[in-house]
Every structure is written in C-alpha cells, then in structure tokens.
BALO-986040 format. One record per residue: x, y, z of N, C-alpha, C in turn. Coordinates in nm, 3 decimals. Layout:
BEGIN
((X; Y; Z); (X; Y; Z); (X; Y; Z)),
...
REM end
This chain:
BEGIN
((8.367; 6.970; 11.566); (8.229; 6.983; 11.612); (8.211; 6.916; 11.748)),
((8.254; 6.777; 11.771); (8.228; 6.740; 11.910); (8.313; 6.853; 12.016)),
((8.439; 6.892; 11.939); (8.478; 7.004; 12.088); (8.376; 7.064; 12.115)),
((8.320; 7.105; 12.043); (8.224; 7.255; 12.009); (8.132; 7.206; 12.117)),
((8.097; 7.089; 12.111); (7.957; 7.005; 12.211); (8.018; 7.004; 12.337)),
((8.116; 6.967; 12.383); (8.129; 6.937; 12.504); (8.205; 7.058; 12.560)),
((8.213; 7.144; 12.506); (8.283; 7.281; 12.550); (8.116; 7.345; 12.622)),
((8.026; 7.339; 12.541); (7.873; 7.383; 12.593); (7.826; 7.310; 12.684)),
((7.871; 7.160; 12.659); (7.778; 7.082; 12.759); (7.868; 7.136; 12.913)),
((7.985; 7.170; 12.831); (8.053; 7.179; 13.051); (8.019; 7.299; 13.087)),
((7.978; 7.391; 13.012); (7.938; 7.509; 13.005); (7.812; 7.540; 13.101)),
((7.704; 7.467; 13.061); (7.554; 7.421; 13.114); (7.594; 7.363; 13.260)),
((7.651; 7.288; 13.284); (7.678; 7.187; 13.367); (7.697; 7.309; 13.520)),
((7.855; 7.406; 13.389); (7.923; 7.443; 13.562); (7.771; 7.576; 13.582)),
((7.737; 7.648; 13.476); (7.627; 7.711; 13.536); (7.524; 7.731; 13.544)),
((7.448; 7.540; 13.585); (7.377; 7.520; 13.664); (7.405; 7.472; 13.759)),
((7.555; 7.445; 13.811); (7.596; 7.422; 13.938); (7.621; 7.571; 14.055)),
((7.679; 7.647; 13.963); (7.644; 7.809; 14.017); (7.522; 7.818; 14.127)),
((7.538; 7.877; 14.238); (7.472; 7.930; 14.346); (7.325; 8.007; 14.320)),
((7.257; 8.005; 14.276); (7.121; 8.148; 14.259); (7.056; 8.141; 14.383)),
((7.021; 8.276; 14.404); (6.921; 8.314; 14.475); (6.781; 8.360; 14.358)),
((6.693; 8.326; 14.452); (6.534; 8.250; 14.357); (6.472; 8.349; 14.471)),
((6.476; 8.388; 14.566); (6.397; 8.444; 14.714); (6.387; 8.599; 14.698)),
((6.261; 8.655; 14.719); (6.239; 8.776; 14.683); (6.303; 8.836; 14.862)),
((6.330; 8.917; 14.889); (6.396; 9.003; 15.000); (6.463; 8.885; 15.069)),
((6.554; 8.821; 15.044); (6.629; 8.673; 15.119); (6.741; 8.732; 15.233)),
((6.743; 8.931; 15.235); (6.828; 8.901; 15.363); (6.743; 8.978; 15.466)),
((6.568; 8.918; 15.484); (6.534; 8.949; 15.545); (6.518; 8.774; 15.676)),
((6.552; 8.820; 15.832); (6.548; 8.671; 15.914); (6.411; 8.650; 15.913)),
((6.361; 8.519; 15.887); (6.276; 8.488; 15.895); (6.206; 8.479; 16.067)),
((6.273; 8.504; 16.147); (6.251; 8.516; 16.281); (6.201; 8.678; 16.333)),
((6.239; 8.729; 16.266); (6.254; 8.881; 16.270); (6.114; 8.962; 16.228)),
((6.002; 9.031; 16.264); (5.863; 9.082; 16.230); (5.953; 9.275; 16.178)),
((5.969; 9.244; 16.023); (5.999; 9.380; 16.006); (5.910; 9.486; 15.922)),
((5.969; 9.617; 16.009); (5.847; 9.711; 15.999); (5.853; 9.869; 15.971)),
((5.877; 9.926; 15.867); (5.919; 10.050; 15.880); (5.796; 10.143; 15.771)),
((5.794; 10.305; 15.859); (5.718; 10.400; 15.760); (5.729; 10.388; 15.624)),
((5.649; 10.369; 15.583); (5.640; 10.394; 15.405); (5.697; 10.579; 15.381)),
((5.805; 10.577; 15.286); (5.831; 10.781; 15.230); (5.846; 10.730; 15.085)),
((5.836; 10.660; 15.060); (5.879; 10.617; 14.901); (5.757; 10.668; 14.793)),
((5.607; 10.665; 14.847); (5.532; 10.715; 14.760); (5.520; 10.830; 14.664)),
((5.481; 10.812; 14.502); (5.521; 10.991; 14.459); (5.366; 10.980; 14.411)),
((5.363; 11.108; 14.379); (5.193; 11.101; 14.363); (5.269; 11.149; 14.183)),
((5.169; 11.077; 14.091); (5.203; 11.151; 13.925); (5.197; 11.259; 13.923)),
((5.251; 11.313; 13.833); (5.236; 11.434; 13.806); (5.183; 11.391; 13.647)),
((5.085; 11.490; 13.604); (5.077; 11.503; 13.477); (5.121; 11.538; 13.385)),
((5.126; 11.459; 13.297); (5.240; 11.491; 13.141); (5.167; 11.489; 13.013)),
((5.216; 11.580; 12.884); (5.165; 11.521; 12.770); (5.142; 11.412; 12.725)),
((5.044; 11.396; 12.639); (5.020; 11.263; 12.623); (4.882; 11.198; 12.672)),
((4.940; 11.260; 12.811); (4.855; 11.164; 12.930); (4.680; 11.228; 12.893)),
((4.600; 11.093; 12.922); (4.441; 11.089; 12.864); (4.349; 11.142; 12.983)),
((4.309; 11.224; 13.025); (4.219; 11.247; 13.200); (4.085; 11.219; 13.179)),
((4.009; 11.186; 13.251); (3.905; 11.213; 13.277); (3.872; 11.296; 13.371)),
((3.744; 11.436; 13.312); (3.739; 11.514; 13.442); (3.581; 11.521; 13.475)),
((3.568; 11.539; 13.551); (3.356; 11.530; 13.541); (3.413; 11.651; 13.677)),
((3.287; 11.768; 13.664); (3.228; 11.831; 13.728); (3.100; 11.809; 13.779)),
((3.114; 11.835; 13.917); (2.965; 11.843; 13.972); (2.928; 11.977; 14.043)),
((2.782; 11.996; 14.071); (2.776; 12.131; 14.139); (2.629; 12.076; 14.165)),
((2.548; 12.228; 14.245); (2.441; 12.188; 14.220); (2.304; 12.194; 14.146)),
((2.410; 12.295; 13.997); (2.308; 12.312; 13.882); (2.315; 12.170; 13.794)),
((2.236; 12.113; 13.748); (2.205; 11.989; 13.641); (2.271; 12.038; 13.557)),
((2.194; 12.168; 13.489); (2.285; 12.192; 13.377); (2.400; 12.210; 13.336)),
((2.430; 12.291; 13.449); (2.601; 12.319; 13.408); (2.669; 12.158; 13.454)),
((2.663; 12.107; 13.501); (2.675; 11.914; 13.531); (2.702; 11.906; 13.351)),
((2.580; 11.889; 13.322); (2.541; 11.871; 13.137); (2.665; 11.935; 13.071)),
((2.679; 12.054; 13.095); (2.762; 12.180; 12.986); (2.890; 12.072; 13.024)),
((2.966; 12.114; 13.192); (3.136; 12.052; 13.127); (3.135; 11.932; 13.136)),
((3.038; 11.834; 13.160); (3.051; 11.663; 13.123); (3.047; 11.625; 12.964)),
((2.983; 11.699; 12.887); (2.893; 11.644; 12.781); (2.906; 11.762; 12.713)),
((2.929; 11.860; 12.717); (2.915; 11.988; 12.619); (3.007; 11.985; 12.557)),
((3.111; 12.065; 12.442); (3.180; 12.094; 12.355); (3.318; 11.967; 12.357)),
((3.220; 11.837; 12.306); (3.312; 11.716; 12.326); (3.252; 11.658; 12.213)),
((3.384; 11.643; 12.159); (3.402; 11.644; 11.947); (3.440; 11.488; 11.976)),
((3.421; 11.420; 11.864); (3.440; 11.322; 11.816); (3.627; 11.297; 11.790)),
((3.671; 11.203; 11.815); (3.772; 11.166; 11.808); (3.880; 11.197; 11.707)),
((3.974; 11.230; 11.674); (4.057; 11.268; 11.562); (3.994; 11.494; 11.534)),
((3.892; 11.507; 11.588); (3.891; 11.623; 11.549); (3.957; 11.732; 11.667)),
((4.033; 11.844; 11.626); (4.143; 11.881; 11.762); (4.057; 12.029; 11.722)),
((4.116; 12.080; 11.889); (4.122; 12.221; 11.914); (4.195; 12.319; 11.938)),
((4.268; 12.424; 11.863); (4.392; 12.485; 11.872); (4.382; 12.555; 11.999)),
((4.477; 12.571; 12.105); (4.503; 12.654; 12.207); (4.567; 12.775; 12.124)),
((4.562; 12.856; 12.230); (4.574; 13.007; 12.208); (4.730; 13.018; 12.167)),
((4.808; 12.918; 12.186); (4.954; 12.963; 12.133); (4.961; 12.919; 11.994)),
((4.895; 12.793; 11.928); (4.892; 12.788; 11.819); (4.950; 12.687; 11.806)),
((5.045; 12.661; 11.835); (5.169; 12.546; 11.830); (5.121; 12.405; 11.789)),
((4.998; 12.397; 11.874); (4.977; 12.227; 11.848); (4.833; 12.191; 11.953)),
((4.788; 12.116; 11.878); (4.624; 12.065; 11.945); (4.627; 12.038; 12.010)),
((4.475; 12.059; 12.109); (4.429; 11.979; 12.218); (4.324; 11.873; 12.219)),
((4.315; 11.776; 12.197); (4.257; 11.719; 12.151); (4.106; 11.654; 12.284)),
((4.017; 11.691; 12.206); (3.902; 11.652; 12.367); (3.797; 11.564; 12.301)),
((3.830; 11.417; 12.338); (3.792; 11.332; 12.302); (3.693; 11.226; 12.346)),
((3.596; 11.149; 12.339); (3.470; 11.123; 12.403); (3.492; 11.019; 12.483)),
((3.674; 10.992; 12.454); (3.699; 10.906; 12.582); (3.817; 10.987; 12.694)),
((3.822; 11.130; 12.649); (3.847; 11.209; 12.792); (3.968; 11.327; 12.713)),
((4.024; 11.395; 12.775); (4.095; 11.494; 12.745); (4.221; 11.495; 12.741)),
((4.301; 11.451; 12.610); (4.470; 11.454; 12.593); (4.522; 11.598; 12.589)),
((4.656; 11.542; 12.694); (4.706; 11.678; 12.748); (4.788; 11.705; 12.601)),
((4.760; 11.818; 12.569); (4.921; 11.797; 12.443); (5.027; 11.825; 12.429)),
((5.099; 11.825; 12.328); (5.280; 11.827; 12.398); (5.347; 11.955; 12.433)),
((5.307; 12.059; 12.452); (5.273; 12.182; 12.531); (5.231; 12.191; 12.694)),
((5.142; 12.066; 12.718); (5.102; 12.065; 12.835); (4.955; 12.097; 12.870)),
((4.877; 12.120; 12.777); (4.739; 12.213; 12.766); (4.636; 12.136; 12.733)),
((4.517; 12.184; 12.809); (4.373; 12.122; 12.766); (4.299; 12.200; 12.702)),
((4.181; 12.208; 12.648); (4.060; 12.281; 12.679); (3.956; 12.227; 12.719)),
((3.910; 12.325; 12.807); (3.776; 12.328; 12.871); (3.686; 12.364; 12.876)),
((3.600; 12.298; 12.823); (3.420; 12.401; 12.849); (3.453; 12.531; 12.910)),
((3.403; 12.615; 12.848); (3.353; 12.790; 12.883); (3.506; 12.842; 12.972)),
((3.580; 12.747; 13.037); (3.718; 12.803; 13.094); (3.824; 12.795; 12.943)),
((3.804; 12.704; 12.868); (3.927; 12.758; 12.769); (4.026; 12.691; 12.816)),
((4.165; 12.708; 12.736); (4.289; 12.655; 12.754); (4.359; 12.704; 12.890)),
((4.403; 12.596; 12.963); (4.506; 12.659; 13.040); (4.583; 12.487; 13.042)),
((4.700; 12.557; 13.103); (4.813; 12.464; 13.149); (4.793; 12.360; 13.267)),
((4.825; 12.250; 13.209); (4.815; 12.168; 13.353); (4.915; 12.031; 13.367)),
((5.004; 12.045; 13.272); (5.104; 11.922; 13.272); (5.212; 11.973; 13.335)),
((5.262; 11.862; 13.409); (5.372; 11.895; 13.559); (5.268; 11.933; 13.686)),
((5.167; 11.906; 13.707); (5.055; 11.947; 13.788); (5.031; 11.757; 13.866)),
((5.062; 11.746; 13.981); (4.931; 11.629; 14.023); (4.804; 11.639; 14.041)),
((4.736; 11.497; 14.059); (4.575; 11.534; 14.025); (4.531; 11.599; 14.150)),
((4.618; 11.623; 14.259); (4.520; 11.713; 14.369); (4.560; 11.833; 14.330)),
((4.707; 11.873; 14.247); (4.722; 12.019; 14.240); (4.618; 12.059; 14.112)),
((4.567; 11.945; 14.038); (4.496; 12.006; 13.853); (4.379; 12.039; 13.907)),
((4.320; 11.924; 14.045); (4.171; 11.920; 14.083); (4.150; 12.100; 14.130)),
((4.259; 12.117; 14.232); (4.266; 12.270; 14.323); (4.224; 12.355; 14.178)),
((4.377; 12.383; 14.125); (4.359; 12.483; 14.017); (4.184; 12.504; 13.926)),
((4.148; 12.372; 13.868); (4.031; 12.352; 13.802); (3.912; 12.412; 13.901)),
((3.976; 12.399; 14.011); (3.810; 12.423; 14.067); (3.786; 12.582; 14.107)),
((3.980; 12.631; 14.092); (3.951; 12.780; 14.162); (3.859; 12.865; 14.059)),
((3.944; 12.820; 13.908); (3.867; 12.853; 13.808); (3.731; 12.822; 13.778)),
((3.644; 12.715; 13.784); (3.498; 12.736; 13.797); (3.466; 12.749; 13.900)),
((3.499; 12.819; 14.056); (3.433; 12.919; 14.133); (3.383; 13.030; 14.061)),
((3.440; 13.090; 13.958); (3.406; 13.192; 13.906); (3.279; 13.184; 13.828)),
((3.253; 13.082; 13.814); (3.125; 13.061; 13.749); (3.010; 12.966; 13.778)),
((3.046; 12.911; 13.903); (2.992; 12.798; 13.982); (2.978; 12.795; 14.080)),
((2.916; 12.735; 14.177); (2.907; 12.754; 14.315); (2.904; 12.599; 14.333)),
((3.058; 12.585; 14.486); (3.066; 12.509; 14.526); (3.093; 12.410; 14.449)),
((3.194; 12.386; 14.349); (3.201; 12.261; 14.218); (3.278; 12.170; 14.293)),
((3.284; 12.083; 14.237); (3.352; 11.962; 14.292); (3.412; 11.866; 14.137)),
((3.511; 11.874; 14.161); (3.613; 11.774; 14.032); (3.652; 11.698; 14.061)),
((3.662; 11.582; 13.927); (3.722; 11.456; 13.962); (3.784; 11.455; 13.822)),
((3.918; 11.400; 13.883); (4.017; 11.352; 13.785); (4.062; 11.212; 13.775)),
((4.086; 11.120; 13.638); (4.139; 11.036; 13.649); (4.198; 11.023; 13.551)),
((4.286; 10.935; 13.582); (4.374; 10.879; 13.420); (4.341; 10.792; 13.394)),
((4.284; 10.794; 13.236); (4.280; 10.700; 13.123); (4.373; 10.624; 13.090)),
((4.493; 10.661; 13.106); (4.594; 10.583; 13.016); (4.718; 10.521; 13.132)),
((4.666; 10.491; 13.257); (4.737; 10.494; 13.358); (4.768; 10.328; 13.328)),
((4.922; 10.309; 13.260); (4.946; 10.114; 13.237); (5.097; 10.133; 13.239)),
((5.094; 10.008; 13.295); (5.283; 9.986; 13.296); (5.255; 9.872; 13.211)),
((5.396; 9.820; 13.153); (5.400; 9.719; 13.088); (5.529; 9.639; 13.169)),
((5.559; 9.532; 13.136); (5.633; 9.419; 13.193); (5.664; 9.329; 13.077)),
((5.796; 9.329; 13.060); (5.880; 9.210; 13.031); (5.968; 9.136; 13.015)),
((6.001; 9.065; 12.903); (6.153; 8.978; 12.950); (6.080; 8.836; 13.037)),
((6.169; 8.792; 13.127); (6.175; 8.688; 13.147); (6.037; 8.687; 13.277)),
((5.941; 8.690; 13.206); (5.815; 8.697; 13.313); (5.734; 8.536; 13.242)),
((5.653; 8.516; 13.291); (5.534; 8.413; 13.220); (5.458; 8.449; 13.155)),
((5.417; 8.574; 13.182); (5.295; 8.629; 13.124); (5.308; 8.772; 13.045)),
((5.458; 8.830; 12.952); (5.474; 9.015; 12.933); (5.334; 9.040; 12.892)),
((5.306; 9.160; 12.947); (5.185; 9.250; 12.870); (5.185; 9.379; 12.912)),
((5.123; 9.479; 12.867); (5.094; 9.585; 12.939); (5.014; 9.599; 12.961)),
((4.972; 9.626; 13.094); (4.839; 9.637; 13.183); (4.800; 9.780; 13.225)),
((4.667; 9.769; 13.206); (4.585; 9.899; 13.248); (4.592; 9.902; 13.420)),
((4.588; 10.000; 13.527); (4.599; 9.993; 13.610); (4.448; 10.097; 13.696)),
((4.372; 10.027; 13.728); (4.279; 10.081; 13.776); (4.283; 10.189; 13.895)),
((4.303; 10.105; 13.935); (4.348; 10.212; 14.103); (4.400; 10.305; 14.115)),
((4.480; 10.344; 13.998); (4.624; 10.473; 13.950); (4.709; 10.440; 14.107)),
((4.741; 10.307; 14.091); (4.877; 10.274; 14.223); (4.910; 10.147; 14.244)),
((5.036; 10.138; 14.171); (5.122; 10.015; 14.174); (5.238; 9.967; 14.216)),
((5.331; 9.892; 14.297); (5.440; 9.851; 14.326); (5.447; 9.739; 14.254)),
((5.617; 9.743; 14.209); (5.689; 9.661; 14.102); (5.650; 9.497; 14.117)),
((5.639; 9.471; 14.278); (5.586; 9.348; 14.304); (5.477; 9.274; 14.261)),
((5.361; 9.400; 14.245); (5.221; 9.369; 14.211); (5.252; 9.356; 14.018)),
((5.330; 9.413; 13.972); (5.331; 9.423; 13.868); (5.390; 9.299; 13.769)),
((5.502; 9.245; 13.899); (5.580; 9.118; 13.865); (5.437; 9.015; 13.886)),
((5.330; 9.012; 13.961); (5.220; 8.930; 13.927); (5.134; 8.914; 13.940)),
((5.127; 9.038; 13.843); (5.024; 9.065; 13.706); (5.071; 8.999; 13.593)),
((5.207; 8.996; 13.550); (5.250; 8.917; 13.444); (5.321; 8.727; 13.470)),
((5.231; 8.736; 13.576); (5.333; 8.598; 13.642); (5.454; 8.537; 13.678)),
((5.459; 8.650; 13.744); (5.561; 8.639; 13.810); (5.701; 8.574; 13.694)),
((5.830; 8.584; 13.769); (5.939; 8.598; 13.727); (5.952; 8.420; 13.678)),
((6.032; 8.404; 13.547); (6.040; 8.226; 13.519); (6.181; 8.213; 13.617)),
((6.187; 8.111; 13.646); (6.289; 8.049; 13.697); (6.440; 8.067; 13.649)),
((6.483; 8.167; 13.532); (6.559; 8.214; 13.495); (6.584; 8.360; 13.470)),
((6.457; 8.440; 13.505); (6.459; 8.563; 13.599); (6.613; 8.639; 13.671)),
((6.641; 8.750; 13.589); (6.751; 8.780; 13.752); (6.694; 8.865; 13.846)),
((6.654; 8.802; 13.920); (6.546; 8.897; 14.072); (6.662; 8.965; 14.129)),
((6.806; 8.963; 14.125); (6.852; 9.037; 14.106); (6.924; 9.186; 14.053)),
((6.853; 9.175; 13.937); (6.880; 9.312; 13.837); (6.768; 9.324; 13.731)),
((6.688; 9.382; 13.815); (6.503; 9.424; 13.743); (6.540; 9.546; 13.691)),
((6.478; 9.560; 13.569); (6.507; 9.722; 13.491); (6.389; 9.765; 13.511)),
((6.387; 9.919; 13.525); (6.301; 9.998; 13.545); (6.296; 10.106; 13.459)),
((6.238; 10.130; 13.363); (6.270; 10.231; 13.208); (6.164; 10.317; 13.240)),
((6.208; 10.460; 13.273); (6.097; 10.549; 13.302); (6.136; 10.677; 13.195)),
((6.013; 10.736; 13.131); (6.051; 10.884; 13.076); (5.933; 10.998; 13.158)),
((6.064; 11.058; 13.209); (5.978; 11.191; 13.235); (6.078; 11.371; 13.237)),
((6.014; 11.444; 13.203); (6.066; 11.553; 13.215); (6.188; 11.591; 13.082)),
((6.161; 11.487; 12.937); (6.222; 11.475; 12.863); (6.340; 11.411; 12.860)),
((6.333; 11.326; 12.929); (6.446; 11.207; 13.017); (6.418; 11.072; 13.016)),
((6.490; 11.001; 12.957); (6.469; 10.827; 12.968); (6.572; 10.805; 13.072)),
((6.528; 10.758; 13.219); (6.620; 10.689; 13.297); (6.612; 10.531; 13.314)),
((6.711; 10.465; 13.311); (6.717; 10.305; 13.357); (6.747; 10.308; 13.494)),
((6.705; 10.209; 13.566); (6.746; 10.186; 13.689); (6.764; 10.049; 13.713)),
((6.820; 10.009; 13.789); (6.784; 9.857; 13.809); (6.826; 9.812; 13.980)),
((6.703; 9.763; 14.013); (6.683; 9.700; 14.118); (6.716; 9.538; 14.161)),
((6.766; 9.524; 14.287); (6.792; 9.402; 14.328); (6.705; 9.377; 14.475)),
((6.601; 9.276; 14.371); (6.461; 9.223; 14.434); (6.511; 9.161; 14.529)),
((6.622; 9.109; 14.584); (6.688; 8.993; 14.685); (6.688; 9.060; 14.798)),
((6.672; 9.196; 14.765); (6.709; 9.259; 14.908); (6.592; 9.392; 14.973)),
((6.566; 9.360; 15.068); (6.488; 9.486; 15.130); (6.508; 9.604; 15.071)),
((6.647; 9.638; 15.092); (6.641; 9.807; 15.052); (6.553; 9.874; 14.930)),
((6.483; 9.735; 14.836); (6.460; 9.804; 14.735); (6.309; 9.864; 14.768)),
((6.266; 9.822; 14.928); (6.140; 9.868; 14.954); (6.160; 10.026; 14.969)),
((6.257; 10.045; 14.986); (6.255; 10.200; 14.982); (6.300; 10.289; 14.874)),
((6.310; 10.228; 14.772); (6.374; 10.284; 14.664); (6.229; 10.366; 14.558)),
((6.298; 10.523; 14.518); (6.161; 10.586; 14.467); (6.144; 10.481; 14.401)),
((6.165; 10.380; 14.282); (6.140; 10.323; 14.200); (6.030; 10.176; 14.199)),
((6.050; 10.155; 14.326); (5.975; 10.069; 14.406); (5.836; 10.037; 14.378)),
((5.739; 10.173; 14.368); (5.644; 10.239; 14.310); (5.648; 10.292; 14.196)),
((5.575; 10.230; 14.087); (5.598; 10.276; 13.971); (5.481; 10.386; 13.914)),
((5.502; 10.461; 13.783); (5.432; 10.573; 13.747); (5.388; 10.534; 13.602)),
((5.253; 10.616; 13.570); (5.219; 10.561; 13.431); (5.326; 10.586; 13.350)),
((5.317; 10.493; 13.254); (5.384; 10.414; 13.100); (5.510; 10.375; 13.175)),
((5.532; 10.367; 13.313); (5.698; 10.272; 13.326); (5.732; 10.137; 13.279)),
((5.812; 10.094; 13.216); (5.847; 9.979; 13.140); (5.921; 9.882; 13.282)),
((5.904; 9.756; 13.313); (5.989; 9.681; 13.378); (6.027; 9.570; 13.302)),
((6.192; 9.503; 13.295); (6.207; 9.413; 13.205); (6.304; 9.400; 13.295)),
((6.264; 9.219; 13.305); (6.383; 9.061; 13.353); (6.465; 9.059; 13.300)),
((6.595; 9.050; 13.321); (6.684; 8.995; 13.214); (6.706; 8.869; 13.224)),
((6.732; 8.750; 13.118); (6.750; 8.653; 13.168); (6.837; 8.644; 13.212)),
((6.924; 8.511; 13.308); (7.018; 8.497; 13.366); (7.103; 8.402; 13.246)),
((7.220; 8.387; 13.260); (7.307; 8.350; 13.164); (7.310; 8.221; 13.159)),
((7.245; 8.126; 13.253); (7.203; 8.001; 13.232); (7.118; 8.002; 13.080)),
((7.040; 8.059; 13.058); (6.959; 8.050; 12.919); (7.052; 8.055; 12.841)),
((7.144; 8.170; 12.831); (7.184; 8.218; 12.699); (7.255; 8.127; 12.694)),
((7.301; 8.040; 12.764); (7.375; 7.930; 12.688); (7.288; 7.837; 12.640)),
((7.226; 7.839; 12.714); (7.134; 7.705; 12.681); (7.082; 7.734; 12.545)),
((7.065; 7.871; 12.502); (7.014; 7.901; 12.369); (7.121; 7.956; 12.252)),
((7.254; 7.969; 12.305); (7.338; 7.868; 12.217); (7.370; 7.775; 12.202)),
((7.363; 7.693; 12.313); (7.380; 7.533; 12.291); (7.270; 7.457; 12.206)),
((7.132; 7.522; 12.192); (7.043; 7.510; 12.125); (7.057; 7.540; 11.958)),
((7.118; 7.651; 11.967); (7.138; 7.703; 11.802); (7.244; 7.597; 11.777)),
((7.341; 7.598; 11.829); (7.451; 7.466; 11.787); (7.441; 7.328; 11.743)),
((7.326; 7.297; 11.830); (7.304; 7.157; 11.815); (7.166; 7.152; 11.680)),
((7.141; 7.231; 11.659); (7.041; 7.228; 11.531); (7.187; 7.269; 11.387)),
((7.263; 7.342; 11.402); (7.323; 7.337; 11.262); (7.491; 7.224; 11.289)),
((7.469; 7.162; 11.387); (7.514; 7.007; 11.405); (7.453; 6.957; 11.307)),
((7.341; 6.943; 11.370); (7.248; 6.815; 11.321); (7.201; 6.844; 11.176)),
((7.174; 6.965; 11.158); (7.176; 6.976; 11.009); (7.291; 6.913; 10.923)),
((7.397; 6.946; 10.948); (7.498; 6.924; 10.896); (7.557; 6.778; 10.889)),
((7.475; 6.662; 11.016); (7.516; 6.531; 11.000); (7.394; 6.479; 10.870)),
((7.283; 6.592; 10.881); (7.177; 6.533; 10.806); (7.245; 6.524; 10.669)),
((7.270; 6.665; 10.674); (7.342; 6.686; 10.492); (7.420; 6.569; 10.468)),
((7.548; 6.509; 10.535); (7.629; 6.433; 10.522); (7.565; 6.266; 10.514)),
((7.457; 6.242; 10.538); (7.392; 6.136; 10.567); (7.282; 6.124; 10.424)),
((7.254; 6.207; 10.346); (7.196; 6.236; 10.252); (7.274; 6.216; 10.119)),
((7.393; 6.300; 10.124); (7.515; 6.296; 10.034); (7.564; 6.143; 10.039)),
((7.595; 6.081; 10.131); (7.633; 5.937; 10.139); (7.522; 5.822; 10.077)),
((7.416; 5.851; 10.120); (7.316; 5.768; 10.101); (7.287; 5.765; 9.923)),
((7.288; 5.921; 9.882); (7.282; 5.931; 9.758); (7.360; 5.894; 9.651)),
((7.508; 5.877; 9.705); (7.607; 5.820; 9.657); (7.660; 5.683; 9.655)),
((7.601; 5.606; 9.759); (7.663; 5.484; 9.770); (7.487; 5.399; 9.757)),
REM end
C-alpha cells in the first residue's frame, strides 16, 4: 500500500510540474493589432424538431387575427399532413417542424420547410400568402434555439439563446468559463445534423480556431471540456486514499477489539 501512495504522489507531483497553457489564442503577439474578415458565419437551417415562431402581418386586422391566433390547438393535440406519416404539431407556444420536415398553416396547409433558413422559410411563406394577402410581412423565430455546455466548466447548463447567434467563446461564459483543469486545448463540439452526429474538437490556444465553421455554433450543439489528466489522477489518488484509510480503519477496529 505505501508503494501504491508514493507511486501517485510522484505521479501528481511530475504532472503538476508539466508545462500548461491556461491562455485563450496564446500564439497571438501581444504587440501585434490583429484583424481579419469574418466567412465563418452559417445562417441555421431548419430541422425537425425545431419549435418556430411565425406571426404575420398585413394590413387587414383580421387576417393578422386568422394566422396569429386562428387554428392553434392546445398542446399534445396534432395535425396529420397530407402524407400521413406523422404529425404536425401547432402548439400555443409555436409550430414543431416534424420529422418529415412539415408544418401546418392557417388556410395555406402543409408544406415543407425543414433544410430551409429563416430568410429562405420567411421568402417561401410569404410567396404563398401573396396569394391571399396583400403585401404580408413574416417573422420567424426559434423557440428552441439552446446549446448546452459541459465537462470541466463552473457553471454546465443548457442555455436558451436569445439572439439565435452564438460563438463557442460566449458560450464558454455563459457557463463560467473553463476550471483551471479545462483542456482549452481540445474543446468538443457534438453537432447532429442531416442525420449525422459529428465530433470535432477545437484548440482554443490558437487563432485558427477563429475561423473554423465550428467556431459559431447552431441550435442543440453540445460543447464539452475534457478534463486534463492532472484531475484524473488526482481522482485516483483520491479513490486510493479513501479505501487506504478504510482499510487502516478496519485494522484499527479489529485490534482494538481484540486486545
């Protein structure tokens, strides 16, 4: 058992003597004013799942009334699209796309709009109530627009994102930022889209990751710290030294009881 201790304690020792970088972009000169075009931005595209809000305006009241407020059911009750397959559900906190891709809409009915961004859903939506409207004007938003964050942060949660526009930075603190055992070196980035789970992982130490698509994240992207291997020892050296100490307890119990 004492090997066992001092095999961990040199363990701890040599890596917290180990080199880290702690500095978010550290091979940028601090002498240096750097400055380049932003191309990294993607605009969402819409997916099943995803919750919208759409409000029409024009300059009849009523029809305002009809697609804000008209044929909008109470929660859990769905509406079959014309293929049959599976509901659309239009709910009094906004319209889930379903796993087909499809809404319905006041007096327009089902059509397709997942794989669409909100300036291409706004266009489409509005060519369609020209036909019955004059001059409409749409607004789209997402309901369900949140990344979540965690691992070795201060604060994991998943956060709602108002603005529908976030970089990984803003996101690192929102959850408070990275603990001191953080690898700001190898940030995971867990995205599903297009029936695809990709990982990525970024190294915060360095500029390039300002240009990386990933940089900018998209609703439901997951980001998770890993810790650095300073912990994991430390949290075996932790498990060790509790079934140590158990074990001098036992022996200290057995003796006591005996003699």
């Amino acid at each position: 058992m004492n090997k066992s201790i001092i095999i961990l304690l040199f363990a701890i020792i040599s890596s917290s003597c180990a080199k880290r970088n702690l500095a978010y972009f550290s091979d940028l000169q601090e002498e240096v004013e750097y400055s380049e075009r932003i191309t990294n931005t993607v605009e969402p595209k819409i997916r099943p799942d995803d919750l919208l809000s759409i409000t029409v305006v024009s300059m009849s009241p009523e029809a305002n009334m009809l697609f804000n407020q008209g044929e909008i059911v109470p929660a859990g009750i769905t509406a079959s699209h014309s293929s049959g397959n599976s509901p659309s559900r239009i709910t009094r906190e906004g319209y889930l796309v379903d796993k087909d891709g499809y809404i319905d809409f006041p007096v327009l009915g089902v059509f397709h709009i997942a794989g669409l961004t909100k300036t291409e859903a706004k266009d489409k939506l509005k060519l369609k109530l020209e036909k019955v409207l004059r001059d409409p004007i749409v607004h789209i938003r997402y309901l369900n627009y949140k990344i979540t964050v965690v691992g070795e942060v201060n604060h994991p949660s998943t956060f709602t994102i108002p603005s529908e526009k976030i970089n990984i930075l803003e996101a690192l603190g929102m959850a408070g930022d990275m603990t001191a055992f953080g690898k700001r070196e190898n940030v995971l980035v867990i995205r599903e889209e297009e029936g695809m789970r990709k990982v990525v992982r970024l190294n915060l130490n360095s500029k390039d990751v300002l240009n990386s698509p990933y940089f900018f994240l998209l609703p439901n992207d997951v980001v998770y710290v890993e810790p650095h291997r300073i912990k994991q020892v430390q949290a075996n050296t932790n498990t060790q030294f509790l079934a140590i100490a158990g074990s001098v307890i036992s022996i200290l119990i057995v003796a006591i009881t005996r003699f």
